[in-house]
Each structure stands twice: as C-alpha cells, then as structure tokens.
C-alpha positions as CSV (number, residue, x, y, z in Angstrom):
1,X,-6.7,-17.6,11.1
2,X,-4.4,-14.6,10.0
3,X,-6.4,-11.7,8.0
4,X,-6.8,-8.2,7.9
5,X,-8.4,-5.3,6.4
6,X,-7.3,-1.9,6.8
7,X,-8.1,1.6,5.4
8,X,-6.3,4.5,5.4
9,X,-3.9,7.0,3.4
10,X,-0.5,6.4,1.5
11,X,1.9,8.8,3.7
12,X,4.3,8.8,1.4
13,X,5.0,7.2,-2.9
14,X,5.8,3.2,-2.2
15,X,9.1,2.3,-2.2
16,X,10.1,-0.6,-5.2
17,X,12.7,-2.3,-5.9
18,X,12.9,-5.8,-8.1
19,X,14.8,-8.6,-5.5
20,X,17.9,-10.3,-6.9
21,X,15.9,-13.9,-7.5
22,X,16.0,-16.4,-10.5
23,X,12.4,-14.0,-11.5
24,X,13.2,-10.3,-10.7
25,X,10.1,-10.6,-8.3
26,X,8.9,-6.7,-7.1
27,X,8.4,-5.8,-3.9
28,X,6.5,-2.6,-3.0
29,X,6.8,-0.9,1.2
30,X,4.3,1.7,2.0
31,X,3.0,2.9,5.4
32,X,-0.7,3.3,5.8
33,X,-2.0,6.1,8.4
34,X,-5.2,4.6,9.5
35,X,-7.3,6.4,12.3
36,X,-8.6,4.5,15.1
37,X,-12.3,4.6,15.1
38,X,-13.2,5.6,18.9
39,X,-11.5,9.0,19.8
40,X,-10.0,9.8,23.3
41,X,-10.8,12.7,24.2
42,X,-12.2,14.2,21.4
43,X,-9.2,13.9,19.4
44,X,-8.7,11.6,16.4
45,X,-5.8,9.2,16.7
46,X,-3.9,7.7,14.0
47,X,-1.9,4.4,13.6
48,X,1.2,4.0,11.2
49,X,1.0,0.7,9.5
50,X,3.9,-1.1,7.6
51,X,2.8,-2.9,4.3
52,X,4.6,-5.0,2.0
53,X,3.5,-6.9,-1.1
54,X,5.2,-8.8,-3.9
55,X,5.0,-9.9,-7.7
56,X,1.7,-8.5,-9.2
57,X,0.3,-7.0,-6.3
58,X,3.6,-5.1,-6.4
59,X,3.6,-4.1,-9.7
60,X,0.1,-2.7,-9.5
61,X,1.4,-0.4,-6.3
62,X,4.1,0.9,-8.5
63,X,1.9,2.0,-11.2
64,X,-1.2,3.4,-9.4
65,X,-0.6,3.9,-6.1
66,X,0.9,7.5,-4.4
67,X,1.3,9.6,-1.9
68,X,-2.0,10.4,0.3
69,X,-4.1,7.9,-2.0
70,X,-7.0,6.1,0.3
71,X,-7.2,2.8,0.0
72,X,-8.4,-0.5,1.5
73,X,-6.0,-3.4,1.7
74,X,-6.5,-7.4,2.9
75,X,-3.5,-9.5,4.1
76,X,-2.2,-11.3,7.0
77,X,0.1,-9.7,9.6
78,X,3.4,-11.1,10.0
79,X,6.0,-10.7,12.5
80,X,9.8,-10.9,12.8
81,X,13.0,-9.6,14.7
82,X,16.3,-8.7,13.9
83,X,19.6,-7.6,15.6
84,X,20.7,-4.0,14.7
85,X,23.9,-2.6,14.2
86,X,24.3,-1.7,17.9
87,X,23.4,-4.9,18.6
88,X,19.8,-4.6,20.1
89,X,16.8,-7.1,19.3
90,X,14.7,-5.5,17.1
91,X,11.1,-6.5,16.6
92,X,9.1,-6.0,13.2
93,X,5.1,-6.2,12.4
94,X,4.2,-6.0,8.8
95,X,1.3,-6.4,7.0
96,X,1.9,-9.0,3.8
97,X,-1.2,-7.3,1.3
98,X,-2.7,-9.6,-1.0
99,X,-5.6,-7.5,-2.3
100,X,-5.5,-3.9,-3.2
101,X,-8.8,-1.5,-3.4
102,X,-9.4,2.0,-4.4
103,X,-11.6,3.3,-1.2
104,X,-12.2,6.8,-3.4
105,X,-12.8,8.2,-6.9
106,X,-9.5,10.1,-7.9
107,X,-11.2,13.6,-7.4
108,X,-11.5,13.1,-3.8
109,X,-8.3,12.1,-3.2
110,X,-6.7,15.5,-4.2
111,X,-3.9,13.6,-5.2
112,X,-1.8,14.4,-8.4
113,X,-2.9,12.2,-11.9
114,X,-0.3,9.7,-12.5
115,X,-1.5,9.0,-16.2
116,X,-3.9,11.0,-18.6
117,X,-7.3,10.6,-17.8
118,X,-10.3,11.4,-19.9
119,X,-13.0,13.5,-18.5
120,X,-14.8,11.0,-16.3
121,X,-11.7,10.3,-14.2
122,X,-10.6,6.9,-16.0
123,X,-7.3,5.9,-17.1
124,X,-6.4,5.9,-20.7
125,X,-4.7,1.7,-20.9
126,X,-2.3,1.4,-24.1
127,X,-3.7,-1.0,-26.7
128,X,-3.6,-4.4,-25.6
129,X,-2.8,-3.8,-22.2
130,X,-5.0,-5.2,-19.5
131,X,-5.9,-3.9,-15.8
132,X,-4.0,-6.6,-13.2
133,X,-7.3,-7.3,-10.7
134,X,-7.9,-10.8,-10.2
C-alpha cells in the first residue's frame, strides 16, 4: 500500500501550467514545509516536500491555494530519476495529492484574501458556480 498524509505550509504560490494533451489537463507543483514532530535538541526541524496534482485537484490549487497557507494533503509517493544536463543520474520523490484540506480558518493563516469574503471569512461563489470537493 502507497498513501500519505502530510501537513504543513505552502512556501511559496503553486506553480500551473495546462499540459499539451488532447484535454488541456492542469497540473499544479508546490513544496510543503512540514516539521518533523520529535525535536533534536530542542530545535524544530522542517522537511521540504514536493507535491504535484492534476485535473481538478489542480484546478482547485490554482484558485485557493497560496503562499504560507496550512494545509493537509493525502496521496501516494512516487519516485523517479532522470539524467541532467551534465549528465548525472538524478533521483526524484514526489508526492501525487489526491485530496486537498484546509488545516485552518483563513484568519489564522495571516495569509492575503484571494477573493472577497463576507464578514465570517467565506468566499463569495458567482451564481451557479459550485465548490470542486468530492
């Protein structure tokens, strides 16, 4: 079995960009900093998680996710290797997400509003327009 859960911060906006397939799929990249939970010696350490996600999940990252944004995130982990320009063998670990979760209300997270929001922190949705959870 292949899953995992991680939760941690945005350290940067996503990256997006639609592939060149017969459906224009979207792909979303993000790093996650996610502190280990034992400390050595006293001092908190963090690791630098790459995630990538595709289709809806991606669209959904391009619209509500950002910079410094906590968040909790289930997928599988999934490894590869390429050769670089000079040659070398390089090895990759990425996490594929499938789900997305908000692990905090939007006034903890300090982060800038993406959209209008009324007073109790929820997003105003254009007519017609429906939230893409599962």
């Amino acid at each position: 079995m292949n899953k995992t859960i991680l939760m941690g911060r945005l350290t940067k906006d996503p990256e997006v960009k639609y592939l060149q397939d017969e459906n224009s799929t979207a792909m979303a990249r993000y790093t996650l900093a996610v502190d280990r939970r034992y400390r050595k010696d006293g001092k908190a350490e963090t690791d630098f998680i790459s995630c990538v996600t595709f289709g809806k999940n991606a669209e959904f990252v391009e619209k509500y996710l950002q910079k410094g944004l906590k968040i909790l995130v289930s997928g599988r982990i999934q490894t590869g290797s390429y050769v670089n320009q000079e040659g070398n063998k390089v090895y990759t670990i990425n996490v594929i997400v499938e789900e997305h979760y908000f692990a905090e209300g939007k006034k903890l997270s300090g982060s800038e509003k993406k959209e209008d929001t009324d007073p109790d922190g929820f997003m105003h949705l254009p007519d017609g327009e429906e939230l893409p959870f599962e």
